[in-house]
mmCIF file of the N, C-alpha and C atoms, coordinates in Angstrom:
data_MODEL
# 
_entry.id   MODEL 
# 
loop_
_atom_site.group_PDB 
_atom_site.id 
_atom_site.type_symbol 
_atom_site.label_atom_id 
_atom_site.label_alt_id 
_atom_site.label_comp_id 
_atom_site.label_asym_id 
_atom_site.label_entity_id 
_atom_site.label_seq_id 
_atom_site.pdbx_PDB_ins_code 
_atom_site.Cartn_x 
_atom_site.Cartn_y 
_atom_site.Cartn_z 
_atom_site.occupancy 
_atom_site.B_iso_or_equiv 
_atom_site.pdbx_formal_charge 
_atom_site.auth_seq_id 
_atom_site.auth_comp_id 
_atom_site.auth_asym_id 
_atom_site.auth_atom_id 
_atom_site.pdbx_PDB_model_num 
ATOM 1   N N  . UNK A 1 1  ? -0.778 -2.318 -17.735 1.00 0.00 ? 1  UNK A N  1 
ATOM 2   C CA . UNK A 1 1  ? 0.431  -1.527 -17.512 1.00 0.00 ? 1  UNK A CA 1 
ATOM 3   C C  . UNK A 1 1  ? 1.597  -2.457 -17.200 1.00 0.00 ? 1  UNK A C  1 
ATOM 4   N N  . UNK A 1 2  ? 3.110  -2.110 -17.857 1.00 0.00 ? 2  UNK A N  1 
ATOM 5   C CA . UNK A 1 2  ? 4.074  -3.077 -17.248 1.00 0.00 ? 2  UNK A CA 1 
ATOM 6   C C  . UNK A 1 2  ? 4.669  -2.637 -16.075 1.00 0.00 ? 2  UNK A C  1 
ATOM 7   N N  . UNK A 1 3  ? 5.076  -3.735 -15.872 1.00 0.00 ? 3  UNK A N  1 
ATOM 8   C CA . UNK A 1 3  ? 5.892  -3.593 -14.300 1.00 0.00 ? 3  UNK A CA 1 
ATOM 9   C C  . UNK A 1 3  ? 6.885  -2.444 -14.386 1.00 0.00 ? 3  UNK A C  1 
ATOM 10  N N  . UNK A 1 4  ? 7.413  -2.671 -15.139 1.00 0.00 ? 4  UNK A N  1 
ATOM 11  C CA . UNK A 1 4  ? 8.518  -1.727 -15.361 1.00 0.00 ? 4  UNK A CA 1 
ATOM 12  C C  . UNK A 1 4  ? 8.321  -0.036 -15.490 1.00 0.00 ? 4  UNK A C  1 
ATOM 13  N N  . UNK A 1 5  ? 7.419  0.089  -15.669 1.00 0.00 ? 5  UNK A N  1 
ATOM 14  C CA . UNK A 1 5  ? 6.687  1.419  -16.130 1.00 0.00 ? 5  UNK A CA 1 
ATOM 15  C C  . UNK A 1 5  ? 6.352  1.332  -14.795 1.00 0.00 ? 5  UNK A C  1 
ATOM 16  N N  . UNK A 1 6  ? 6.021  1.144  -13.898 1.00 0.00 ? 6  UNK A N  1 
ATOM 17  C CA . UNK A 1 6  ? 5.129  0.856  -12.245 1.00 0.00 ? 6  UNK A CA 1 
ATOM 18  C C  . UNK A 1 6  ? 6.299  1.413  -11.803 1.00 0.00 ? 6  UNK A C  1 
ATOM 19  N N  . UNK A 1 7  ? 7.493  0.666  -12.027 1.00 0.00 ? 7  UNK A N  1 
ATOM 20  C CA . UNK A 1 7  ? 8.757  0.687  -11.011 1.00 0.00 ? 7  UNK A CA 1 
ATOM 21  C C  . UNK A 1 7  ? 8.959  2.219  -11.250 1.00 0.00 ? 7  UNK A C  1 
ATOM 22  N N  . UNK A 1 8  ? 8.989  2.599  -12.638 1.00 0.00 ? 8  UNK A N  1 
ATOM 23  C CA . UNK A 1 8  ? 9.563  4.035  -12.625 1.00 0.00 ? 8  UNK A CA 1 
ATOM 24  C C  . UNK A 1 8  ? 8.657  5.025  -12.258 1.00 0.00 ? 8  UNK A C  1 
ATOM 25  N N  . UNK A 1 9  ? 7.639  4.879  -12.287 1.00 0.00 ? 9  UNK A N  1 
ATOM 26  C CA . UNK A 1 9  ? 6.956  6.097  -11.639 1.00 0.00 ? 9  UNK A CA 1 
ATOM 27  C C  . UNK A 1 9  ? 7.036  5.788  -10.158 1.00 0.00 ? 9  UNK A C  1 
ATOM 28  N N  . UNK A 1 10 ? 7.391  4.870  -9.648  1.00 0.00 ? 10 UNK A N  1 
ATOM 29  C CA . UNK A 1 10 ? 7.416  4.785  -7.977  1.00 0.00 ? 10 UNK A CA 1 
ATOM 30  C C  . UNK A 1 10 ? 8.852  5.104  -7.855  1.00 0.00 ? 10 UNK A C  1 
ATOM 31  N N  . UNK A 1 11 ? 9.609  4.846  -8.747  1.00 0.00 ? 11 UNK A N  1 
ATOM 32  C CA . UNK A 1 11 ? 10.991 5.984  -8.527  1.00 0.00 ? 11 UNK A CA 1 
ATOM 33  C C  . UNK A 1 11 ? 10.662 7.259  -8.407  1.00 0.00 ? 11 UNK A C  1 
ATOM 34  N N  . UNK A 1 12 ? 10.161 7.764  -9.435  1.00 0.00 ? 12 UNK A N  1 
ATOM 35  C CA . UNK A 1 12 ? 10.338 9.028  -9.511  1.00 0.00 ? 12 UNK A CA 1 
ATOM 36  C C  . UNK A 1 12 ? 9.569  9.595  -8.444  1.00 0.00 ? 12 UNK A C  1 
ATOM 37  N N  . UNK A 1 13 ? 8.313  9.177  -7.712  1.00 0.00 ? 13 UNK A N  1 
ATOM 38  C CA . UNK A 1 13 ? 8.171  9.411  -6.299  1.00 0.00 ? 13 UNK A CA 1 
ATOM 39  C C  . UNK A 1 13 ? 8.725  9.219  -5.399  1.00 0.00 ? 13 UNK A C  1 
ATOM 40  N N  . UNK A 1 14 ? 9.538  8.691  -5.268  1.00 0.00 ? 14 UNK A N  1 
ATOM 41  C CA . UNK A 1 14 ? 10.432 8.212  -3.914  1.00 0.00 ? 14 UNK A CA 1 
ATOM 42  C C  . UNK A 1 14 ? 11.234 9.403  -4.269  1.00 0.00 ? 14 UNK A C  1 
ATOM 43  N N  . UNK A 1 15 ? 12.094 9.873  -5.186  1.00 0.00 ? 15 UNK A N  1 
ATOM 44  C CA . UNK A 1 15 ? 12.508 10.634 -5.912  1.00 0.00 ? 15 UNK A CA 1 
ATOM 45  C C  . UNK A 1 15 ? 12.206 12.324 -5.653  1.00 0.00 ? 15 UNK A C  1 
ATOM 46  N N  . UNK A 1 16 ? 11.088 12.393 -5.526  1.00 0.00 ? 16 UNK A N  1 
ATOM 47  C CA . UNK A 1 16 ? 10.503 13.920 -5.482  1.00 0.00 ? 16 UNK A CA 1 
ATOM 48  C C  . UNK A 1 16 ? 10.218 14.096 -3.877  1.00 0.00 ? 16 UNK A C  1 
ATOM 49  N N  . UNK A 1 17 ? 9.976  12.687 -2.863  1.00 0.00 ? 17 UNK A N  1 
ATOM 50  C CA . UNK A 1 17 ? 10.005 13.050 -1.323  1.00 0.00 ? 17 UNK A CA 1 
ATOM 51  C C  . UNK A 1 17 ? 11.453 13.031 -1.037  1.00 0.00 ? 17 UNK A C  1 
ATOM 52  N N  . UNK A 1 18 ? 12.484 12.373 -1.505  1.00 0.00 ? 18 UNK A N  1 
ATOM 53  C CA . UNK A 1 18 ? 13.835 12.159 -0.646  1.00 0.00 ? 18 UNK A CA 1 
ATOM 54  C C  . UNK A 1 18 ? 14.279 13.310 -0.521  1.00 0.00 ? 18 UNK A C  1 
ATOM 55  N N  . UNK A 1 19 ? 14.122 14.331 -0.906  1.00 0.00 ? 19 UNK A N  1 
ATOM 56  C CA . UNK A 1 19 ? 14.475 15.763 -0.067  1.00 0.00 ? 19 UNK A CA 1 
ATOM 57  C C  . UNK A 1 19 ? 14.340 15.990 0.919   1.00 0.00 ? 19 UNK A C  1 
ATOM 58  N N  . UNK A 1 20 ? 12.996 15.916 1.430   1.00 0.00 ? 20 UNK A N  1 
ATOM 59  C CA . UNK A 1 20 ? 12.381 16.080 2.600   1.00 0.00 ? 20 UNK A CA 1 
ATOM 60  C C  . UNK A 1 20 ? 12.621 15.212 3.701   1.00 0.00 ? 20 UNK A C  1 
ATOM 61  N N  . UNK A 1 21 ? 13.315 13.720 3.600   1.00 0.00 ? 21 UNK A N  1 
ATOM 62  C CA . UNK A 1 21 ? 13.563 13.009 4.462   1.00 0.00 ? 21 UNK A CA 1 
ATOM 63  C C  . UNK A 1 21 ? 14.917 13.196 4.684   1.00 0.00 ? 21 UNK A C  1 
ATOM 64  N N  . UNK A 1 22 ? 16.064 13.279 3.862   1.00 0.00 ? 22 UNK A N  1 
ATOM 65  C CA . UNK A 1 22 ? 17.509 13.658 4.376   1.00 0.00 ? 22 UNK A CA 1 
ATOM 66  C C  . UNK A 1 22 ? 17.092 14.928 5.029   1.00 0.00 ? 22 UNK A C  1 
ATOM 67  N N  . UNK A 1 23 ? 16.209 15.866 4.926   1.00 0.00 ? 23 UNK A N  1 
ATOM 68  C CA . UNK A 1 23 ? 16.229 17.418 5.372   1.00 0.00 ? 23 UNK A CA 1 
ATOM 69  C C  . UNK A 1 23 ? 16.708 16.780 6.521   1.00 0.00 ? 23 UNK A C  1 
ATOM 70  N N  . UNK A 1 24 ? 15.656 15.488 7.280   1.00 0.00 ? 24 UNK A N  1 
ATOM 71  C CA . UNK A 1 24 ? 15.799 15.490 8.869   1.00 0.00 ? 24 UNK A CA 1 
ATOM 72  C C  . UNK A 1 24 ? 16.771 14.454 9.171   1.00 0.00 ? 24 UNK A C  1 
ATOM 73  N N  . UNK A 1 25 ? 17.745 14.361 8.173   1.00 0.00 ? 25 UNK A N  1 
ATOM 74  C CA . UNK A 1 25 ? 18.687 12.623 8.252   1.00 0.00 ? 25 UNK A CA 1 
ATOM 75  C C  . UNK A 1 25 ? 17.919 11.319 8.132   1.00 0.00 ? 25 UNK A C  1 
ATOM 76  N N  . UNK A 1 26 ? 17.093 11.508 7.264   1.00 0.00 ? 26 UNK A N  1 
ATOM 77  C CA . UNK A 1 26 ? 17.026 10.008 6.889   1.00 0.00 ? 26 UNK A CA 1 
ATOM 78  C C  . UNK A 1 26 ? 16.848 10.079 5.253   1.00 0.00 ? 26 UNK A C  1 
ATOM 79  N N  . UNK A 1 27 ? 16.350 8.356  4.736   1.00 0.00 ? 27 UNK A N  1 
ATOM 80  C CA . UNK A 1 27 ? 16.370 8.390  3.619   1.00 0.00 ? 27 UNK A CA 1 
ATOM 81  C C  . UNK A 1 27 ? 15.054 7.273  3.203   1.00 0.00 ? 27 UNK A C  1 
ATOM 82  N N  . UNK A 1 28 ? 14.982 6.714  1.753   1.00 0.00 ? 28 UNK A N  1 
ATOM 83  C CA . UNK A 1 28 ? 14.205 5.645  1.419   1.00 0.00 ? 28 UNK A CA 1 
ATOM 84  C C  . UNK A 1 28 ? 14.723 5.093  0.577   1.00 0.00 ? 28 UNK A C  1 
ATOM 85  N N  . UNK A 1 29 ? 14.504 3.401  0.191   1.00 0.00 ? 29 UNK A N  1 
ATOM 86  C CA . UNK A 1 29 ? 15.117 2.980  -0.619  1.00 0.00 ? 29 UNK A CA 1 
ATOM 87  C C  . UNK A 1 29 ? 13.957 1.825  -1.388  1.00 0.00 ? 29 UNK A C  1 
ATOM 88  N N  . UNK A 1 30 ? 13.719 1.942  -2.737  1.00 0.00 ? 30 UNK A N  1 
ATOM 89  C CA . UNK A 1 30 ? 12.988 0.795  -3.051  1.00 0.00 ? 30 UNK A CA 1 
ATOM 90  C C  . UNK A 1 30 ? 13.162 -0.724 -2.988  1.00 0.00 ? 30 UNK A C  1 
ATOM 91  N N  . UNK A 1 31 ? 12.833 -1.029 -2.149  1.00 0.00 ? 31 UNK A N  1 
ATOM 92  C CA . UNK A 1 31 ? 13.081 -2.503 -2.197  1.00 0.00 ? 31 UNK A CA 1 
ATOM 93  C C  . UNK A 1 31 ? 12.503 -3.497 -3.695  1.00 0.00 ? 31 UNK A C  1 
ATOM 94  N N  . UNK A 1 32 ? 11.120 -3.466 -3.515  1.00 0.00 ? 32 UNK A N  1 
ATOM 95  C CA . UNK A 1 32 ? 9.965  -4.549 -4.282  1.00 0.00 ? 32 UNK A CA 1 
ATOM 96  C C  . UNK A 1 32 ? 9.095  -3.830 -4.522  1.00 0.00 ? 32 UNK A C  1 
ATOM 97  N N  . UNK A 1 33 ? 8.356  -3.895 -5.932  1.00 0.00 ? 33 UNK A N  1 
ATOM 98  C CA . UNK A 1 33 ? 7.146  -3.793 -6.650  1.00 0.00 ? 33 UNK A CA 1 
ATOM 99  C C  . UNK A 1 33 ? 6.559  -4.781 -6.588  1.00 0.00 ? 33 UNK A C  1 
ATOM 100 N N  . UNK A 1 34 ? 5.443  -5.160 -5.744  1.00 0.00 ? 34 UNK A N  1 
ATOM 101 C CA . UNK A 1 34 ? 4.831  -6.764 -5.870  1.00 0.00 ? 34 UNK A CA 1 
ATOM 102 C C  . UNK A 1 34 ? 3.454  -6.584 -6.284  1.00 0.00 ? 34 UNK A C  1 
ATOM 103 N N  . UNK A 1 35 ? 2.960  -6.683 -7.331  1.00 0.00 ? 35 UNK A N  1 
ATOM 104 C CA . UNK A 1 35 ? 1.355  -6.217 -7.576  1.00 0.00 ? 35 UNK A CA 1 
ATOM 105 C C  . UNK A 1 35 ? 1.191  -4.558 -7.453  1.00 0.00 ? 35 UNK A C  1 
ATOM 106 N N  . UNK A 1 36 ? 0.354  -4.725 -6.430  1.00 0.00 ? 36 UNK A N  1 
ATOM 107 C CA . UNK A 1 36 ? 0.023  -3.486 -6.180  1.00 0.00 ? 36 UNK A CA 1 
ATOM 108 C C  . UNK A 1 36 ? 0.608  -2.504 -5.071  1.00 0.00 ? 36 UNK A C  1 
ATOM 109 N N  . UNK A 1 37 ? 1.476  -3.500 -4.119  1.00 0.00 ? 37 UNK A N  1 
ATOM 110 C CA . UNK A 1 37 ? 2.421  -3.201 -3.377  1.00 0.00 ? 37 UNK A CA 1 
ATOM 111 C C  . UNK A 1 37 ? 3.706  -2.675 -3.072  1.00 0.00 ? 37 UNK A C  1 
ATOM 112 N N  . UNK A 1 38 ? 4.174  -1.362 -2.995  1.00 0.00 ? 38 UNK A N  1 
ATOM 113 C CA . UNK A 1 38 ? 5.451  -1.193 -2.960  1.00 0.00 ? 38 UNK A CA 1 
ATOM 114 C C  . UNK A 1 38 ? 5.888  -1.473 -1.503  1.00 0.00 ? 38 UNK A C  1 
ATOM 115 N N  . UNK A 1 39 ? 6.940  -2.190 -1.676  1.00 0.00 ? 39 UNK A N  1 
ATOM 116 C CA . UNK A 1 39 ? 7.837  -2.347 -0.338  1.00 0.00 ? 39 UNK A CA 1 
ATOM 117 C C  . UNK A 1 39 ? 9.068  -1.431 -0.043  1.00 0.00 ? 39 UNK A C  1 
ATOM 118 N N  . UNK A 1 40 ? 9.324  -1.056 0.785   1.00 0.00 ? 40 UNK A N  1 
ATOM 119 C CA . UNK A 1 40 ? 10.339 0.341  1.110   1.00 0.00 ? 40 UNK A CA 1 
ATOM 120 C C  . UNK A 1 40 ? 11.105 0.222  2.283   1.00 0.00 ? 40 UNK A C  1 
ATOM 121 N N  . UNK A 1 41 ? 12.311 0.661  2.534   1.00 0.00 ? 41 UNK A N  1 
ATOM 122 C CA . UNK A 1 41 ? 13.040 0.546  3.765   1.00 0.00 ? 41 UNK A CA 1 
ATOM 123 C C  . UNK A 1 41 ? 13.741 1.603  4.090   1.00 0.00 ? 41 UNK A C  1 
ATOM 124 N N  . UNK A 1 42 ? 13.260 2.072  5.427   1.00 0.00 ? 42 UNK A N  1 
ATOM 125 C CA . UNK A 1 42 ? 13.718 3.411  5.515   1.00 0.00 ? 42 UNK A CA 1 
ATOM 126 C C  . UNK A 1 42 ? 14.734 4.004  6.012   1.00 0.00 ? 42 UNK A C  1 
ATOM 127 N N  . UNK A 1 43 ? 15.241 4.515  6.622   1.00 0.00 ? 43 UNK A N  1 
ATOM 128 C CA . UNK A 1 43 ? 17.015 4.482  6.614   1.00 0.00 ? 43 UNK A CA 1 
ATOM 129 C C  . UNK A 1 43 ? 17.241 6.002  7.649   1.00 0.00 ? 43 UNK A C  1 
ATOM 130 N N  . UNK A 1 44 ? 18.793 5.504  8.146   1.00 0.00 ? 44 UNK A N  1 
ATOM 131 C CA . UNK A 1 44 ? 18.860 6.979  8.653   1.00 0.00 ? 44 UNK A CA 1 
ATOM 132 C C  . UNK A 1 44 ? 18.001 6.959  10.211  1.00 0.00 ? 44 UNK A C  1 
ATOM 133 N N  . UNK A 1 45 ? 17.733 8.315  10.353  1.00 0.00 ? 45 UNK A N  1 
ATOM 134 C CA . UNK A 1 45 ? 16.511 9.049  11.216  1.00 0.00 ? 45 UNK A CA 1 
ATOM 135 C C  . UNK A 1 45 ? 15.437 8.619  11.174  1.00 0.00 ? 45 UNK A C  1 
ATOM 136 N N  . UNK A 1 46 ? 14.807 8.196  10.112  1.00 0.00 ? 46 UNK A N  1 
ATOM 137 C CA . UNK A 1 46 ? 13.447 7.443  9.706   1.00 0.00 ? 46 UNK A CA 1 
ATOM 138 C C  . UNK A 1 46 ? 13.348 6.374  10.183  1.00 0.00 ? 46 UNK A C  1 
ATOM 139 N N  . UNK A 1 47 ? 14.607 5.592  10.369  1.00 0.00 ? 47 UNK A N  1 
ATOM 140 C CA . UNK A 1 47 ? 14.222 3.998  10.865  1.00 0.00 ? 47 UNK A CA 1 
ATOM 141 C C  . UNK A 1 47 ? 14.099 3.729  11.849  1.00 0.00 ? 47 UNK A C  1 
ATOM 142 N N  . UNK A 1 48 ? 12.873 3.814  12.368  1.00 0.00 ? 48 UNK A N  1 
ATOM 143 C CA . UNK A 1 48 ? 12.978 3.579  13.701  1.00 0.00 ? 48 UNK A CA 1 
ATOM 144 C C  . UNK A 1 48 ? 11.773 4.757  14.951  1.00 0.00 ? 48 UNK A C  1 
ATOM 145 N N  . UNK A 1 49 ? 11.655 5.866  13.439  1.00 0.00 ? 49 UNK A N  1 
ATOM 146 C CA . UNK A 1 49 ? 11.407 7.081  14.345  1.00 0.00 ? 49 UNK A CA 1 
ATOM 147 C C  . UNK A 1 49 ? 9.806  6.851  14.510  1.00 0.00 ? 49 UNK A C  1 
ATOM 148 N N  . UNK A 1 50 ? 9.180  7.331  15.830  1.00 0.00 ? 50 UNK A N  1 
ATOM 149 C CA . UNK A 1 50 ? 8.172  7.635  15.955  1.00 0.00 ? 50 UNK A CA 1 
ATOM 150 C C  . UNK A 1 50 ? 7.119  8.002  15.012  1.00 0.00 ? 50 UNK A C  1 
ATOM 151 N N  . UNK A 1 51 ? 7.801  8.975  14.286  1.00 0.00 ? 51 UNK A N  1 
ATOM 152 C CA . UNK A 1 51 ? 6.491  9.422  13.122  1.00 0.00 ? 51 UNK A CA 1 
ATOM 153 C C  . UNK A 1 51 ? 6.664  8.297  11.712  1.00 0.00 ? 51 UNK A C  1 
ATOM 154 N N  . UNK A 1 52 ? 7.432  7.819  11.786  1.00 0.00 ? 52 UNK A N  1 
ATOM 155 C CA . UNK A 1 52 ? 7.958  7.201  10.880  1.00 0.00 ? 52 UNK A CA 1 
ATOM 156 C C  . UNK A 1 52 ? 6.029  6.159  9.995   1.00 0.00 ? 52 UNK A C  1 
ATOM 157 N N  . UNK A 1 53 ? 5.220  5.837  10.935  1.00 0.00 ? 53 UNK A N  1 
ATOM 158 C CA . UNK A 1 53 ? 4.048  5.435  10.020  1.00 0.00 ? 53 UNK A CA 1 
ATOM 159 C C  . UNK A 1 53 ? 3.479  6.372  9.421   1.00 0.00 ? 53 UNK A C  1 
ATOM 160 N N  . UNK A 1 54 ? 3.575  7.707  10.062  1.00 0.00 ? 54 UNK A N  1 
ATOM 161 C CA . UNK A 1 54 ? 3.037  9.006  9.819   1.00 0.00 ? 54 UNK A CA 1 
ATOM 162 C C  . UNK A 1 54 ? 3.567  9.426  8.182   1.00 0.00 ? 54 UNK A C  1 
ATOM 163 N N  . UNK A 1 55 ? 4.633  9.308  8.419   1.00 0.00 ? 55 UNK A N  1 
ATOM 164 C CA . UNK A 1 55 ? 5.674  9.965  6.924   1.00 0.00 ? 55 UNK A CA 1 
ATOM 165 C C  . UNK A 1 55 ? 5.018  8.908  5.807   1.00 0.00 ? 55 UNK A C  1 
ATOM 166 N N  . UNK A 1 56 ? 4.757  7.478  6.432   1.00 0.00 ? 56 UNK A N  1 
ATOM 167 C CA . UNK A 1 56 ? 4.894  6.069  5.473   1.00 0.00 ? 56 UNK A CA 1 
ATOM 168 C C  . UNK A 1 56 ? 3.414  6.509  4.605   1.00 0.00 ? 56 UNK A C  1 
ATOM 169 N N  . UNK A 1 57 ? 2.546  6.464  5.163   1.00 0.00 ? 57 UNK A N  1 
ATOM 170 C CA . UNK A 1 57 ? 1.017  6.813  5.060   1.00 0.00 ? 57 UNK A CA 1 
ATOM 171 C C  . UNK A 1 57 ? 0.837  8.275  4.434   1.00 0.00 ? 57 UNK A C  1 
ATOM 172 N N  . UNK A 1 58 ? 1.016  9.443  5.097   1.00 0.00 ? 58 UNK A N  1 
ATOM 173 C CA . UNK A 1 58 ? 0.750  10.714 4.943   1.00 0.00 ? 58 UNK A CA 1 
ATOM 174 C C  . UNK A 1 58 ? 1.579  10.896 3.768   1.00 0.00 ? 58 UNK A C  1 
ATOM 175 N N  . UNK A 1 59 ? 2.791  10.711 3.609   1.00 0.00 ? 59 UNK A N  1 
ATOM 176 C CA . UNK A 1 59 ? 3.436  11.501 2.776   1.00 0.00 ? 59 UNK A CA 1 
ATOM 177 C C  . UNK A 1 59 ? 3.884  10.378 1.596   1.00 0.00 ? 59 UNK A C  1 
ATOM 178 N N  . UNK A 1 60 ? 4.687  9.486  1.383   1.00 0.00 ? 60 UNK A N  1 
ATOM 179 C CA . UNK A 1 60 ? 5.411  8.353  0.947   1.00 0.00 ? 60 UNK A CA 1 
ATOM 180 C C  . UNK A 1 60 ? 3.961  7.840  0.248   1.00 0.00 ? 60 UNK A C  1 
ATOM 181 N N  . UNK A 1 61 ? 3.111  7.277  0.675   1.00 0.00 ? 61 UNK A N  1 
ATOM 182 C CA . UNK A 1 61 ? 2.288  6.529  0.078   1.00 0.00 ? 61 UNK A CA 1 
ATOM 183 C C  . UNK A 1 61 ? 1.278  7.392  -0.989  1.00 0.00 ? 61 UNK A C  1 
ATOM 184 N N  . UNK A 1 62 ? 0.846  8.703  -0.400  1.00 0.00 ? 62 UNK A N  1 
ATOM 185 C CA . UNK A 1 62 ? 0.137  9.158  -1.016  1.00 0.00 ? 62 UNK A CA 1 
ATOM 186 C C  . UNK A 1 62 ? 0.899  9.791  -2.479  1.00 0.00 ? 62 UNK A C  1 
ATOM 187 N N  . UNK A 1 63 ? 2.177  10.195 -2.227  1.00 0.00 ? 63 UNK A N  1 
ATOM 188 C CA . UNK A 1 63 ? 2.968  10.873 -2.893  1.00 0.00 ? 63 UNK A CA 1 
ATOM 189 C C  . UNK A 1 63 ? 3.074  9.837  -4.324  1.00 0.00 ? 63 UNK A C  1 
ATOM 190 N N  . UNK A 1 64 ? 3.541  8.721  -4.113  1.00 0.00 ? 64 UNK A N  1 
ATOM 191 C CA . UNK A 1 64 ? 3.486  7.490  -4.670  1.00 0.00 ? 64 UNK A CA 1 
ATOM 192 C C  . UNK A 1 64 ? 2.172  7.168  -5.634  1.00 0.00 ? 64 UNK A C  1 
ATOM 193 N N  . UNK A 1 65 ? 1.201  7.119  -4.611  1.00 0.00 ? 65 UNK A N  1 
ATOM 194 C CA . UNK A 1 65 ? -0.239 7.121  -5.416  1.00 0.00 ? 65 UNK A CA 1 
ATOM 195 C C  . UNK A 1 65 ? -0.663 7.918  -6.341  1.00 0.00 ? 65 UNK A C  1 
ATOM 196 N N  . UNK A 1 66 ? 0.212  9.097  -6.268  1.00 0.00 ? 66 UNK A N  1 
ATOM 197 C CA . UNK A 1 66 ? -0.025 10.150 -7.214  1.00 0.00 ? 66 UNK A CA 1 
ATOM 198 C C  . UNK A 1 66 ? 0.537  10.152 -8.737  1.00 0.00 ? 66 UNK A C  1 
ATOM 199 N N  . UNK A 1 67 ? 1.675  9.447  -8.523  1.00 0.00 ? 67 UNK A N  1 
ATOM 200 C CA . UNK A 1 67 ? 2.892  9.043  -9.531  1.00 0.00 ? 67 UNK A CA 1 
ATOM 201 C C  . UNK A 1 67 ? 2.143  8.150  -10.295 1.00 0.00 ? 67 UNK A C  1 
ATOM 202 N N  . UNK A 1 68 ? 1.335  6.640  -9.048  1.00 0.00 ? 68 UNK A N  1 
ATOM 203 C CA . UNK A 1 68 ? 1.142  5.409  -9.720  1.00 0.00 ? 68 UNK A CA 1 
ATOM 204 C C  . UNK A 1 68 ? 0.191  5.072  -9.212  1.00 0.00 ? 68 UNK A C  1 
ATOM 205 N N  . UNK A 1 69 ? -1.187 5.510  -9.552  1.00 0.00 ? 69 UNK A N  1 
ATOM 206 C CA . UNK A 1 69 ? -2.346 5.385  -8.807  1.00 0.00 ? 69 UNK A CA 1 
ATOM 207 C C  . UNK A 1 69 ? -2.668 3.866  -9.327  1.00 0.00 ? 69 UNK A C  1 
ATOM 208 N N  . UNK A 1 70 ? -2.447 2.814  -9.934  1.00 0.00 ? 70 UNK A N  1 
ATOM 209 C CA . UNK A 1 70 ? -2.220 1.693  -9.653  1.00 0.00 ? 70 UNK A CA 1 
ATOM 210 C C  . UNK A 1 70 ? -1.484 1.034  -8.387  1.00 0.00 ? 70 UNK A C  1 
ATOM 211 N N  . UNK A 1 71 ? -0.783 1.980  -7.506  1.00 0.00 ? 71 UNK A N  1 
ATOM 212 C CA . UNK A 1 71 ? -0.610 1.039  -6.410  1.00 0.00 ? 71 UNK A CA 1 
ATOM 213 C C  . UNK A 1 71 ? -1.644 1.379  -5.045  1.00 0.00 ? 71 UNK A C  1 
ATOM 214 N N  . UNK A 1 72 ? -1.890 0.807  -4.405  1.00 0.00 ? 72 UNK A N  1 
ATOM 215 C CA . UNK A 1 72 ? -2.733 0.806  -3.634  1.00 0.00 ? 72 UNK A CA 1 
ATOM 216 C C  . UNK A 1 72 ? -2.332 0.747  -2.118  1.00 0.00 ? 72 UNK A C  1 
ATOM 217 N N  . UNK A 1 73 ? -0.822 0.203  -1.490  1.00 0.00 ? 73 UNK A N  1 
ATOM 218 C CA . UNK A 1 73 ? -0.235 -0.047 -0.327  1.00 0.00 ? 73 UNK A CA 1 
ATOM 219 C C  . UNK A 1 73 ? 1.207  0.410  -0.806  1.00 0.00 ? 73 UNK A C  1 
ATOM 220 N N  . UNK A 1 74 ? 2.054  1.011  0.414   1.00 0.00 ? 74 UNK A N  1 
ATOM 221 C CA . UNK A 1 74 ? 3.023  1.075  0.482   1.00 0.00 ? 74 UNK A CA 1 
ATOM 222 C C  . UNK A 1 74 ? 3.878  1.115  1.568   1.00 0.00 ? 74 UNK A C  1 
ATOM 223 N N  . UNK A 1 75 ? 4.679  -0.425 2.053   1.00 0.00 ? 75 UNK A N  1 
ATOM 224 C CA . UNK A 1 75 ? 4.454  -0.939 3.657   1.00 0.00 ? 75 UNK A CA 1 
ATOM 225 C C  . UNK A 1 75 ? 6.006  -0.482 3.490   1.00 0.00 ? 75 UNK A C  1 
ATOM 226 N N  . UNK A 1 76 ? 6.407  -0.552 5.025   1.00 0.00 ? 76 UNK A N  1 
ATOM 227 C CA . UNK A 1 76 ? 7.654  -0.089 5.273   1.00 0.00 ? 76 UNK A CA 1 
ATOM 228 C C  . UNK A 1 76 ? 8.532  -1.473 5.631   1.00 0.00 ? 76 UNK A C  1 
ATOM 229 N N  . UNK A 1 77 ? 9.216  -2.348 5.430   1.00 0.00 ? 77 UNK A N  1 
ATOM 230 C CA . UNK A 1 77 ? 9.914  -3.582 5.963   1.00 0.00 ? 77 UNK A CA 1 
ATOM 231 C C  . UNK A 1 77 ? 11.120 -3.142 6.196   1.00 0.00 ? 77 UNK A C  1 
ATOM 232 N N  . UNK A 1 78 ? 11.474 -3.989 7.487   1.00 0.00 ? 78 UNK A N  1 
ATOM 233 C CA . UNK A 1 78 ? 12.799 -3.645 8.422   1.00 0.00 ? 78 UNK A CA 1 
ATOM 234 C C  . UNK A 1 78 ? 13.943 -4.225 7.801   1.00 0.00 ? 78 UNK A C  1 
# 
């Protein structure tokens, strides 16, 4: 699979949650596709917040995995 094809289906997931994160004032932004790794930075209300591994894991990653079940991690960097 190319990278590029990776990148866009991890758009279009980031894409289909960012509703749900401005709902509460925040946002996401793709940083890096590295392998199997997406890197993400979260913004707003999110940065910083308590549930914020909760959203990263539960919702963001799996959501992602669904798009691009080639990725396998999806870490949050400050």
């Amino acid at each position: 699979m190319k990278h590029e094809e990776t990148v866009t289906k991890v758009m279009d997931a980031l894409e289909s949650i960012r509703p749900f994160l401005n709902k509460d004032g925040g946002d996401i932004e793709l940083i890096d596709v590295q392998g199997q790794t997406v890197l993400v930075k979260l913004h707003g209300n999110c940065n910083g917040c308590p549930m914020s591994f909760s959203t990263m894991k539960l919702g963001v990653e799996t959501t992602v995995k669904q798009f691009a079940p080639e990725i396998l991690e999806v870490l949050a960097i400050e």
